[in-house]
BATI-354451 format. One record per atom (N, C-alpha, C): residue in one letter; x, y, z. Coordinates in pm, whole numbers, plus 50000, padded with zeros to 5 digits. Example, Ala and Ser with C-alpha at 12.3 -4.5 7.8 and 13.67 -1.06 7.14 Angstrom:
! BATI-354451
A513194943150780;A512304955050780;A513204967050780;S512854977550708;S513674989450714;S512905000350787;
//
This chain:
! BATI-354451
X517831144492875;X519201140392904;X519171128393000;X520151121393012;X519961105293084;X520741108593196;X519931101793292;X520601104393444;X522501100593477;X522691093393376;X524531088993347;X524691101293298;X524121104693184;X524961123893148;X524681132493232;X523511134493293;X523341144793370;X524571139493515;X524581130293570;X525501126993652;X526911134893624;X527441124893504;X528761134093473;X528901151093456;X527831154593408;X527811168293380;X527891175293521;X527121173693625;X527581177093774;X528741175093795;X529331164993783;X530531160693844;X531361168793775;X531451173593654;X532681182193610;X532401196293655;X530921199993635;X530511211893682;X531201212993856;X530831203693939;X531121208394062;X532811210894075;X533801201393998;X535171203293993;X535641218593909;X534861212893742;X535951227493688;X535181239193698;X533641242093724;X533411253993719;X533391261993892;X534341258493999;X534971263294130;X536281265294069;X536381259693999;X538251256493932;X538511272093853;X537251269993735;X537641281893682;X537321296993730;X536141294093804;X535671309893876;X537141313293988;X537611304494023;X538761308794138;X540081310594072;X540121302593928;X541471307693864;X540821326993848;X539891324293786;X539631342493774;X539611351793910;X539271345294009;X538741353694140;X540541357694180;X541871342494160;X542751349394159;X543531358094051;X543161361593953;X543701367293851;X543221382893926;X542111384193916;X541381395593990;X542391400994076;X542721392394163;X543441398094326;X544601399594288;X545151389094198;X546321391494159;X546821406194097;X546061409594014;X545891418093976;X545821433194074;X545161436494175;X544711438694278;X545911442094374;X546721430494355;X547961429494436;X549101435494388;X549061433294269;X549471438594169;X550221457394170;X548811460794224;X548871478494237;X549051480294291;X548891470794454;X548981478094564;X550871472894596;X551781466094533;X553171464994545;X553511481394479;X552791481794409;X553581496794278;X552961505894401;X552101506494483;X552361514694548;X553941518194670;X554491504094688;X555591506394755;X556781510894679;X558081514394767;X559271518394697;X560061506394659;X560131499994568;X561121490594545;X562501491294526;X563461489094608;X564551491594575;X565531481594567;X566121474594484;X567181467694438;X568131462994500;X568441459794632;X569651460094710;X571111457694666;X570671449194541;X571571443794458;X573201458894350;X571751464194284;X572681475394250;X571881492294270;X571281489294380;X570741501094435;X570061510294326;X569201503594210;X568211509894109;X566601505594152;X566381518394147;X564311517994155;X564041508594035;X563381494694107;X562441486493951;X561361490093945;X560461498494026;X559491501494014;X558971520494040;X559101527193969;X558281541893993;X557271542894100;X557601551394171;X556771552494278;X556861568594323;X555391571894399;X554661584494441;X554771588094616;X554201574994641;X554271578794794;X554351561594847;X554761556694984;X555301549695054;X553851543795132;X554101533695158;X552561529795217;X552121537395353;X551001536895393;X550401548195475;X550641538895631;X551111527195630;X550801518095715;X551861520995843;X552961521195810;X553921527295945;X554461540095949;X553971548095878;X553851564295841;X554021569795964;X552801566996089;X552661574796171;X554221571596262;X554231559096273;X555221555796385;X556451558496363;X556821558896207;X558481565196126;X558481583596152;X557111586696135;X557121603696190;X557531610396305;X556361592896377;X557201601196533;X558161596596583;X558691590396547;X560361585296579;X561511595396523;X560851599396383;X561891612196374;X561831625996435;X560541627396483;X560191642496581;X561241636896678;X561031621796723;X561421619896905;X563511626096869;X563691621696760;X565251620196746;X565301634396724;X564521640696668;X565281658196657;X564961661796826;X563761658896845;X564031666297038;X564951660497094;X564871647297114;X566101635697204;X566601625197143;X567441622597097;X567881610897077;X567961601197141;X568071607497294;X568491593697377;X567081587397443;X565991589297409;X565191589597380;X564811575597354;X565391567497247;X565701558097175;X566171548597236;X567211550297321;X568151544397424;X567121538397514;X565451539697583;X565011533797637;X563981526697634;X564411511897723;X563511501197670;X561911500297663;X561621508997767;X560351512297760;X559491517497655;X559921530897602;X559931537997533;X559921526497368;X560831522097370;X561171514097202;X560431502697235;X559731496897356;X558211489197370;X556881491497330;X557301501797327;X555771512897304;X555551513697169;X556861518497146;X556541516196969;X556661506996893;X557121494096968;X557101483396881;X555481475596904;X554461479297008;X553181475497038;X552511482896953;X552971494596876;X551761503896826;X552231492696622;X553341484896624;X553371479696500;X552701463696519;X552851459996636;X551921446896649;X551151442196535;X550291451796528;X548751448696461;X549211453796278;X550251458896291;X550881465496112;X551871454096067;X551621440596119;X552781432896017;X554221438496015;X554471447296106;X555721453096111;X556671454296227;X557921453096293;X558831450296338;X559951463496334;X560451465796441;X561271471496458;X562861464696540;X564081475796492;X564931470696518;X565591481696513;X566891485096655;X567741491896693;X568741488496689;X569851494096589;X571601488396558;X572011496196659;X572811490496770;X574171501596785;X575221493996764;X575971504096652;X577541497696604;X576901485896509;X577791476196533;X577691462996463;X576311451996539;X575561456396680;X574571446196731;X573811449996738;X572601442696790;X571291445896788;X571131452196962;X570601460996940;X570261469397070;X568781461797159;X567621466797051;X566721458597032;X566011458996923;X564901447896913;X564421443196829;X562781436696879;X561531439796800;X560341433296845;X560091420896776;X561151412096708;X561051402396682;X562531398796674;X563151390096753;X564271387996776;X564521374896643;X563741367196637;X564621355596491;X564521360796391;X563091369396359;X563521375896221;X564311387196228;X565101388896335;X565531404196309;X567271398296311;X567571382596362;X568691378296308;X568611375596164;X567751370396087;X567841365695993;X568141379395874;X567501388395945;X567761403595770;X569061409395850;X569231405895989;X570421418396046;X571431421895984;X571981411095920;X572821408895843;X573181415095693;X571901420295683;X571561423895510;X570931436795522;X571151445495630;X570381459895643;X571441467195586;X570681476995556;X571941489595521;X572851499195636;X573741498995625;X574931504395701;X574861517895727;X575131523195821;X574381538195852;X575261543695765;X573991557395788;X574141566095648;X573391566895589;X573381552395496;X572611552495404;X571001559695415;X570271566695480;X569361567495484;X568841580095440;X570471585595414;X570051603195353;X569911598095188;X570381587195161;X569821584695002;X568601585994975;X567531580195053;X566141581695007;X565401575795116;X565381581295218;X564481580795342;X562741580895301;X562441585995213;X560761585795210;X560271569095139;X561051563495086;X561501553395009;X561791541595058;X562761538095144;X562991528895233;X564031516495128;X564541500595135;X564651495995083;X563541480295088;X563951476494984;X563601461594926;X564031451594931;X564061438094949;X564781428994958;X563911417394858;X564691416994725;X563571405994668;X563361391394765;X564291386794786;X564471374394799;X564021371594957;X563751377695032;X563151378195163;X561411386495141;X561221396095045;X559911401495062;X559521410295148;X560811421695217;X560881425095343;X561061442495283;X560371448195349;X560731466695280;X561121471895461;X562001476495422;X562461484995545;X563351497695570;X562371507495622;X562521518595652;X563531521195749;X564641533595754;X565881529895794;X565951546795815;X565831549795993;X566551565696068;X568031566096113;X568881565896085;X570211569796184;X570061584296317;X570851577696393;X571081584796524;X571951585496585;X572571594796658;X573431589496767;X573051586696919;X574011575096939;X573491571997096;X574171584397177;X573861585797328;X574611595197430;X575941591497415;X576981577297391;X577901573697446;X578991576897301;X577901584497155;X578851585697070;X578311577596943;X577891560296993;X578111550096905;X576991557296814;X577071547596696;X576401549196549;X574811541696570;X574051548696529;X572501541896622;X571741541396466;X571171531796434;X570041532396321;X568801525896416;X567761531896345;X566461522996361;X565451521996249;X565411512296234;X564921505296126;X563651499496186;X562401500696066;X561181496496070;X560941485895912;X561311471895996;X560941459295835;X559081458195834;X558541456395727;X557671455395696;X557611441395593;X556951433095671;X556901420195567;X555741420995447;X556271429095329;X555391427495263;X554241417295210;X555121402895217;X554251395095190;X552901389795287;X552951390495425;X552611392495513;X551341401395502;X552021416395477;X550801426695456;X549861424495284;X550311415195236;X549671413895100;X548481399095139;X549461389795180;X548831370795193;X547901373295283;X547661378595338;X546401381595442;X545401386095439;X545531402495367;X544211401795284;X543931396295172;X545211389495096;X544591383894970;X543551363495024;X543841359495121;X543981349995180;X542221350495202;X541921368695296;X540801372495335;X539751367595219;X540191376595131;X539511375394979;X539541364894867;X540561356994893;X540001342694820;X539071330294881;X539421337995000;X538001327395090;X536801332795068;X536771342695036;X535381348195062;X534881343494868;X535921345694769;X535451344694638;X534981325794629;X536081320894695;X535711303794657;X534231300494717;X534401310394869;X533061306894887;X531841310194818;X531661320094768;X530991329294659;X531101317894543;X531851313194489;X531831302294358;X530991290194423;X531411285994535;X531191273794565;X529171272594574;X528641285194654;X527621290094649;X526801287594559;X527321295594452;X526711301594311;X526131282894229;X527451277794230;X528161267394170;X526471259894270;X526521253094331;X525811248694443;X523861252494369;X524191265194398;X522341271294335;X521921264494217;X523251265794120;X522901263793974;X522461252393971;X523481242394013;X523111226894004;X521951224494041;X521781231994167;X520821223894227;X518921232494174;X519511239694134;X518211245394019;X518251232093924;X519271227893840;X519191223793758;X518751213193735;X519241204693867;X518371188893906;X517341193593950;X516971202494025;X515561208694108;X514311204093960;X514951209593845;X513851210193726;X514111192893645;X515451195493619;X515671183593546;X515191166693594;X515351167893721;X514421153193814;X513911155193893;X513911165394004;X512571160794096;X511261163394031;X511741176693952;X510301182693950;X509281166293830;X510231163693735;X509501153593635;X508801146293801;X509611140693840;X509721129493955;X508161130294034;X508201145894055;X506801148294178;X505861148594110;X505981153393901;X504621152193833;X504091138293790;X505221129393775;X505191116593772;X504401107693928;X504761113094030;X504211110894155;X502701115594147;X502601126194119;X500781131994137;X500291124993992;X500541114393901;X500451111493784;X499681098193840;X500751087793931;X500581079593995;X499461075894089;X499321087594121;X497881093294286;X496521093094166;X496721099894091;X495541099194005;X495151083193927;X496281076193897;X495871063393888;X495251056593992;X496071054394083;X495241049494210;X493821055294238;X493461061294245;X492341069894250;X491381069094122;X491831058394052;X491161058993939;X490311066493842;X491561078893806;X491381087893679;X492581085593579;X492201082193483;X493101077593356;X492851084393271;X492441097593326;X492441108393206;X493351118093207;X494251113993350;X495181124493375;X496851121793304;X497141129993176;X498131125193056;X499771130593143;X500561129793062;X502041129093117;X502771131192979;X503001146892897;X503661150592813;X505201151792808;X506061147492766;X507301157492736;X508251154692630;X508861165492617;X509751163992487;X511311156292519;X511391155192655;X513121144892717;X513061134792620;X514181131592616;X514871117492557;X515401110392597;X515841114792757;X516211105092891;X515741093292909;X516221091293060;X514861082993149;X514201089693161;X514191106393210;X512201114793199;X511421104093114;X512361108493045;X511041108192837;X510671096192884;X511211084092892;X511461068492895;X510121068092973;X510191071993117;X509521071593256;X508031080193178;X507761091693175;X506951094893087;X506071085192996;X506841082992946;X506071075792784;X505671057992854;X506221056092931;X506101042192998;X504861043493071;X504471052893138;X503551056393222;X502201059993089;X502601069192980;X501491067292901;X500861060192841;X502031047592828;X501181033692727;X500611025592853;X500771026392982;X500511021893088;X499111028593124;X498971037693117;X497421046493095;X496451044193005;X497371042592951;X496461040992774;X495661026892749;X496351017992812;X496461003792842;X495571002792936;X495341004393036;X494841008093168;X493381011193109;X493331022793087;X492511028893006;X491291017092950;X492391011692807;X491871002192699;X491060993892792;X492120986092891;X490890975792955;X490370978693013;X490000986393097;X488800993293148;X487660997193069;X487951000192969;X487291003192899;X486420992792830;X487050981092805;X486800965292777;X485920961592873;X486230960692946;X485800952993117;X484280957293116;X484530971093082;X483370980193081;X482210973192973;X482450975692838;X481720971492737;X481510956292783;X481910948992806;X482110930292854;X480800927192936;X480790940593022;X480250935893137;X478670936693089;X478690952092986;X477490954992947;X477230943792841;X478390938192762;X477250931292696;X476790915292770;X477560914592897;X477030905692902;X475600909993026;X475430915693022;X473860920893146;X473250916992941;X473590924892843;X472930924192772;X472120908392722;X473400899792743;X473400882692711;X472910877592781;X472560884392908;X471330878593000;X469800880492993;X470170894592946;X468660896892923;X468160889292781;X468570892092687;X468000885892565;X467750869292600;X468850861892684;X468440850292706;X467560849292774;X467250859392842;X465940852692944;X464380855992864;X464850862192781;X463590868092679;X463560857292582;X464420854092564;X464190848092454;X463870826692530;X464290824492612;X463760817092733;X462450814692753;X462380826392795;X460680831192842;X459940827192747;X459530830992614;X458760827592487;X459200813592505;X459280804892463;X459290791192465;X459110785692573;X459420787392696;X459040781892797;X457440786692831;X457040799392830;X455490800192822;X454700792192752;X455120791992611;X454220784892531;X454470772192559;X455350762592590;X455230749892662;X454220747692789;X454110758792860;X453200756492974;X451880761092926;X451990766692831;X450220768892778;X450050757992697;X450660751892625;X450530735892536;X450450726392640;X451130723292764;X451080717392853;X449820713892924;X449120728892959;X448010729293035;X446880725292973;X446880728192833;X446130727692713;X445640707192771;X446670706292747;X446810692092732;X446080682692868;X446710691392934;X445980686793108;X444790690393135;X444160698893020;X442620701093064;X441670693292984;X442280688492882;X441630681192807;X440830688292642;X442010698992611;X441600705592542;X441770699592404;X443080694792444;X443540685192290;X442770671592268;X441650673592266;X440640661692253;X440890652392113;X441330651092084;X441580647391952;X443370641591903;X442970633091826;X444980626691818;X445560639591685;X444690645091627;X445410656091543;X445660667591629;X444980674091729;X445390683691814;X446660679491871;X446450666691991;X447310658992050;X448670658891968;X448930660791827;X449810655291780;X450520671791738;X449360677191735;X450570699291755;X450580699391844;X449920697191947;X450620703592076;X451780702392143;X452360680192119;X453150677692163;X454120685392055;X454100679491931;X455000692591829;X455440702591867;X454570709691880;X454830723091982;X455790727592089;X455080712592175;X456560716792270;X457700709692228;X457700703192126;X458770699492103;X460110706792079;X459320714891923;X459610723391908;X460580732191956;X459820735492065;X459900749392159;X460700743092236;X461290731592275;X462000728492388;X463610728192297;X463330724592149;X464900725392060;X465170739292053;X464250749992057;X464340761992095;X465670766592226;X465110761092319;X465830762192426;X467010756392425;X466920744092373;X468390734392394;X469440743892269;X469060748892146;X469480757892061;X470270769892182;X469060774292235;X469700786292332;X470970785692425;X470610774592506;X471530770392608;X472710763392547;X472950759592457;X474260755392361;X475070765492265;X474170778292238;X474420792092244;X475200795292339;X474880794192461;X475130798792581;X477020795592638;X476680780392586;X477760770292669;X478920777792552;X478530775592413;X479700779692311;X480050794092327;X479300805792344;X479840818592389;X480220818292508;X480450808492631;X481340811192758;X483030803092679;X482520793192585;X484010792592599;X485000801792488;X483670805492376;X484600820292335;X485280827792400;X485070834792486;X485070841892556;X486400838892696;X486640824592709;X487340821592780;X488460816392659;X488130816092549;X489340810992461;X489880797092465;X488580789492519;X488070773792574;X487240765992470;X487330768492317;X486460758792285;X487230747392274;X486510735292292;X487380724092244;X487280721392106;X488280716492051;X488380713191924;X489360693891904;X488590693191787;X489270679891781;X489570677191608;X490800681491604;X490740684591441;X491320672591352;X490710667691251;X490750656791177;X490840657791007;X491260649990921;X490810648890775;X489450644890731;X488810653390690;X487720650290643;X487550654390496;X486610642590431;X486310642490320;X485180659190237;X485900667290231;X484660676090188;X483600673090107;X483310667290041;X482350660889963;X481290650090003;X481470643190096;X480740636390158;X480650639990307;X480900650590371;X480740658290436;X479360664790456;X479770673090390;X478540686990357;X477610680090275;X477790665190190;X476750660590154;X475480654990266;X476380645790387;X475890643390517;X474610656690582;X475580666690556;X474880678690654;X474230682790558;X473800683290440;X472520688590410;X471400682190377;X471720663690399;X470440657190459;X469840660390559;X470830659790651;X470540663490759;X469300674990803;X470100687590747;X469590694790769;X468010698890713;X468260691690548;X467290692290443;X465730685090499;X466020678190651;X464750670290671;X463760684590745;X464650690190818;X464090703290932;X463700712490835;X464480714990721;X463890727490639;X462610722890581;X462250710190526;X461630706890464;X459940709090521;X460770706490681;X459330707790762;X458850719090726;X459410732090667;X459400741090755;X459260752790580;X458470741890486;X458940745290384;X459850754490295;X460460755390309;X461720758590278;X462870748890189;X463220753490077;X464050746489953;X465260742990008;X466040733590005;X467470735990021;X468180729489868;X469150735989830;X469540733989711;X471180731589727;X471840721989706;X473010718989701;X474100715889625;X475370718889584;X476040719689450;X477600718789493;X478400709689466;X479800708989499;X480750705289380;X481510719189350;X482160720189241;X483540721689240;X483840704789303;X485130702989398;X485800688289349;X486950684589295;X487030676289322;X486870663989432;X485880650289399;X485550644089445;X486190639989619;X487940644689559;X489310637989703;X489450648589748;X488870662089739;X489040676989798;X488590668189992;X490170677090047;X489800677190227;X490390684790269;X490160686290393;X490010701990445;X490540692090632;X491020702890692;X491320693890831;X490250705290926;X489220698190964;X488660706991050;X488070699091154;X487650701391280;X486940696191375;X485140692791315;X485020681191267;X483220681291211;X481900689991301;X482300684091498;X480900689691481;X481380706391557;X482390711491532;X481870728691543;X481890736291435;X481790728591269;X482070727791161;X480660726691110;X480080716791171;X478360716591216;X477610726491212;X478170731791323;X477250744591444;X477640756491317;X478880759791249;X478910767691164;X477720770491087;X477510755491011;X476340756090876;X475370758290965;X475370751691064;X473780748791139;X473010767091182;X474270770791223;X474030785891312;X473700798591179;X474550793291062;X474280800490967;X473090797090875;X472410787790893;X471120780390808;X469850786790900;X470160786891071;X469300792991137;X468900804891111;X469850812191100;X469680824591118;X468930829690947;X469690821890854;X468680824790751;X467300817990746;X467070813190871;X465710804590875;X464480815790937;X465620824491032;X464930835091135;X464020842091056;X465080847490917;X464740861090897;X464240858390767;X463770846190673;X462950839290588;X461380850390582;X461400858090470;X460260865990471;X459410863290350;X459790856190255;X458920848490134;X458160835890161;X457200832690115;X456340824290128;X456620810490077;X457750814189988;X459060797289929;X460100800189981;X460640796690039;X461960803690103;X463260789490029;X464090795090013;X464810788689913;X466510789289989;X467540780390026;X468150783190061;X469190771589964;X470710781589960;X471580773189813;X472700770389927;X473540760889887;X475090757289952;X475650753089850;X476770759089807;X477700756689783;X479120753089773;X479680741889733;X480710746489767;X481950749389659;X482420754689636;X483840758289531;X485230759389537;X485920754589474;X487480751289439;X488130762889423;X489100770889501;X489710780989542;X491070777989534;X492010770289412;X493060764889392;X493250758389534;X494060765889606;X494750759889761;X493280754789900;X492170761089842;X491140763989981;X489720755889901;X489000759989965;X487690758389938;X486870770289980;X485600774989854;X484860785890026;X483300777689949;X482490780790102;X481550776090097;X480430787490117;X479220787289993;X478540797590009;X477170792990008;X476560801990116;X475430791790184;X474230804690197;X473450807790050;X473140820690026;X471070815990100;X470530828290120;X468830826990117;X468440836190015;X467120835890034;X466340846889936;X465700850190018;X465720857090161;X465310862390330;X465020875990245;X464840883990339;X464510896090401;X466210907590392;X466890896290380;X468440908990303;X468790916790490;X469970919390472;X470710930190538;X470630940890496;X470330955190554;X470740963690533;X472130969090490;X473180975890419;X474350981490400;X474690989090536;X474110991990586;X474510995890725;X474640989590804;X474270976090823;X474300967690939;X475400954290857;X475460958390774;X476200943590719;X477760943290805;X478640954690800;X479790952390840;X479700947890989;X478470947591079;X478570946591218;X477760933091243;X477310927291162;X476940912791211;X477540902091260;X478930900991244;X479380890291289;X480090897991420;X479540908991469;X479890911391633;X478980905991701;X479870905091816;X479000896391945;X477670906392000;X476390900492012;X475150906092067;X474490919691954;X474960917991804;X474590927091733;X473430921191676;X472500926791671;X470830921391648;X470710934491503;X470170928691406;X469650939991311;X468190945691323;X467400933291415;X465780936691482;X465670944691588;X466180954191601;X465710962891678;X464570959491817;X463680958291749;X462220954191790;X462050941891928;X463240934991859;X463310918091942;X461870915491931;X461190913091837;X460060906491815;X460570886891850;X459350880991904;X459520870891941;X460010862491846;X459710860891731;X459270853391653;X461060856091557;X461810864691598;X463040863491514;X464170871791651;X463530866091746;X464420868991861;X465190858091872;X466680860891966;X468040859791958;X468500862792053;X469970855792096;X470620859392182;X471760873092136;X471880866491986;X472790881791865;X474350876591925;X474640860491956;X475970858291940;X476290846291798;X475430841791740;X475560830091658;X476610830991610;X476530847491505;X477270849291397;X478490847091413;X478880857491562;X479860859491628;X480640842191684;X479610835891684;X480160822391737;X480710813891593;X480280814891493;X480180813291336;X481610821091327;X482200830391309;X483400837491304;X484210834791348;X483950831191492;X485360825391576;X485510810291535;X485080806191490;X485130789291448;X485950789991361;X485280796091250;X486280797691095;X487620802491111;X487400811991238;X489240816891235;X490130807091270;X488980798491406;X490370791091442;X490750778691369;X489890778791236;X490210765891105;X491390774091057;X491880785191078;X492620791190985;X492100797990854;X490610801690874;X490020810890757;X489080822690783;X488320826490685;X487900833890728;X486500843390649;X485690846190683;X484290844390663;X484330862390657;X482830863090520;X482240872290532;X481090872690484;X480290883890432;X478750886290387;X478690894090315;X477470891290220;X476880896990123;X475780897690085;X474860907690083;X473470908990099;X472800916990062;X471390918289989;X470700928289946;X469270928890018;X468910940290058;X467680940590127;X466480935790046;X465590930490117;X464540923490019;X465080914089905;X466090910389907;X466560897989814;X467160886189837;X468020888889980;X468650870790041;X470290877090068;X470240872290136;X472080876990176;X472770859790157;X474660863790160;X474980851790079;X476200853290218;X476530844690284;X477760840890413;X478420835890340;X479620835290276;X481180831290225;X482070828390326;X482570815890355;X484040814590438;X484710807090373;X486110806190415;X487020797190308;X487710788690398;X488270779590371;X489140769790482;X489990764490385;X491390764290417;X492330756190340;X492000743090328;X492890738990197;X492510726490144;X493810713290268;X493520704090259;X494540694690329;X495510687890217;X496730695990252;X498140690890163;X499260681290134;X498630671390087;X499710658190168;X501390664890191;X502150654690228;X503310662890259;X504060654790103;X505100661290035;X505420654189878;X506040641989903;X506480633090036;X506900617590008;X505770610890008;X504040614690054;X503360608190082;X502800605589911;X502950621889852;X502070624089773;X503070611389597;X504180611289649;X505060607689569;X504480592289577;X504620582989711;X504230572589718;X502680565489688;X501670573089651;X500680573989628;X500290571689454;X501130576489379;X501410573689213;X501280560089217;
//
């Protein structure tokens, strides 16, 4: 749920569910209140009919109406003193109830003098009290029940005493008691729930998301972050997992990077080492006077010659896999003629193989105006890196190497096969990775740094093509890449007719 719904959902929760527990808490009391009126005598003042059936009279000024009628059968006059009608108006204090003494038409006394003007007026007229003394009367419209003795004073006059009871009074007070205590009880309850409910619904995500965080810092990225929300949780969650995962990935990179490059050091220095030894043993050779002769004299310097294009091979290896790697090669891309191109480069090349007996065989089955837009010399290093490497692994005693090139409607691909020593089917899909060697062994003699291929791959991609292999063990493997053809744009091609 999203922190905007869960928001609103509190906000109505904290309004209507106090709203509705207290409409019920007063229905309850109401109710409540309800029974305890039917316990009083209701009487009608209006046309002197019971609206309500009734058993017995409330228990509340019972005692003090009892003994006011004992005091009037022993003494009446009794009544007559102020002391005396103090006493009993202190024992109603604490009962919500009031007393009042008529003689004749005035008030004698009274323990509440304004309310006892305000009903004086509306009491019943002596007498009346032999109608239904256990009973008392009602007054709707005031809320007032009052119990009513006649007496006579010493001097003759007509004496009532009357005990009002403000019903509403004896009802609003405890009901007053008890709706404070229920709202508070809702408000409570109301209060727990919520706060259970955010307790689970956000902190708790919040603090697993927090110890989620500690474990990153601390660098463990194995520690995951599940859930089924569709919120911000879920959002926050799932953000944090591709953030792990990610985290993770390059670390994991950084990791392999680092190893292969300890690896790219070592093979270079091995592969270093062999040529630079044998230069200092041809060297010394030379300084001792071993090469006595202009045919010795003339391998040895060979030799290091050799062995020193060895190195310059290596270290130009070297320079082109830092800027792989930095995504730095330079390029300088131009129209070139494919056909007199690759015718160039396999003179070229055809003088080194030749040394080295080895065939080179060449065939272009391209129209003559076929061009291609590529940078020439890392276009070079392509054929060159791929002619090497079939030079490495040359295991026949004629070694025979073909180039081709062929018309691919829109492209060209160029296939530049040996009759070597073959790839294995297991190693074929992983050759053009960086530092993947199929010699195991690193024998000197077909040792490597194991980035050529890999340097061969990234070239072709960034012509916009793209290279693969094909090879049989003990028979010659065949390198295929393709490069688009160069398309005049149609006003050039129009003006050209």
């Amino acid at each position: 749920m999203k922190f905007r719904t869960r928001l609103l959902v509190t906000s109505l929760t904290i309004v209507l569910v106090p709203l509705l527990l207290t409409s019920i808490a007063f229905l309850v009391v109401g109710s409540h209140v309800e029974d305890a009126e039917n316990e009083f005598g209701l009487l009608d003042r209006n046309n002197l009919s019971f609206t309500y059936t009734i058993e017995n009279y409330s228990q509340i000024t019972e005692e003090v109406l009892q003994k006011v009628k004992d005091q009037i059968t022993a003494d009446a006059s009794r009544l007559e003193d102020q002391e005396y009608l103090e006493e009993i108006s202190g024992e109603l204090n604490n009962k919500f109830s009031y007393i009042i003494v008529r003689k004749g038409n005035s008030i004698y006394y009274t323990g509440n003098t304004k309310a006892a003007e305000r009903i004086f007026d509306n009491l019943p007229e002596y007498g009346n009290d032999v109608l239904d003394s256990e009973t008392g009367y009602y007054y709707n419209d005031r809320k007032k029940l009052v119990k009513q003795i006649d007496f006579q004073f010493t001097d003759g006059s007509e004496g009532s005493f009357f005990i009002v009871a403000s019903v509403n009074s004896l009802i609003s007070k405890n009901t007053l008691k008890r709706m404070i205590c229920a709202f508070i009880l809702v408000l409570c309850l109301t209060s727990i729930v919520l706060t259970q409910w955010i307790q689970k619904g956000i902190f708790t995500p919040i603090n697993q998301l927090n110890i989620a965080m500690q474990n990153i810092a601390e660098g463990n990225l194995e520690y995951m972050l599940t859930t089924e929300e569709k919120g911000e949780i879920g959002e926050l969650y799932r953000n944090y997992e591709d953030m792990r995962l990610r985290l993770k990935e390059s670390l994991d990179e950084k990791f392999e990077h680092e190893q292969k490059n300890k690896e790219l050091v070592s093979n270079i220095s091995h592969d270093l080492k062999t040529p630079i030894t044998s230069i200092k043993g041809y060297v010394e050779g030379i300084m001792d006077g071993v090469a006595d002769t202009p045919e010795k004299m003339h391998k040895y310097i060979k030799t290091i010659y050799d062995k020193a294009n060895d190195m310059d091979r290596l270290i130009n290896e070297l320079t082109t896999y830092s800027g792989i790697d930095n995504n730095r090669i330079p390029y300088t891309f131009r129209r070139i003629n494919v056909s007199d191109y690759f015718r160039d480069c396999v003179e070229e090349v055809g003088l080194d193989l030749e040394s080295k007996h080895i065939q080179l065989n060449y065939e272009a089955l391209i129209e003559p105006s076929t061009q291609i837009v590529a940078d020439p010399e890392q276009l070079k290093r392509v054929i060159n890196n791929i002619i090497s490497n079939s030079v490495k692994y040359m295991n026949k005693e004629k070694g025979v190497i073909d180039i081709r090139i062929l018309d691919e409607v829109d492209a060209i691909r160029v296939e530049i096969e040996d009759n070597g020593m073959g790839v294995a089917a297991k190693d074929l899909p992983n050759i053009f990775e960086r530092f993947y060697r199929t010699d195991a062994s690193r024998n000197s003699s077909k040792g490597g740094s194991g980035i050529g291929l890999s340097i061969v791959k990234k070239i072709v991609e960034d012509h916009g093509g793209y290279i693969w292999a094909t090879s049989k063990e003990n028979e010659g493997t065949c390198m295929h890449f393709v490069i688009r053809k160069y398309q005049a744009p149609p006003e050039t091609q129009h003006s050209t007719h």
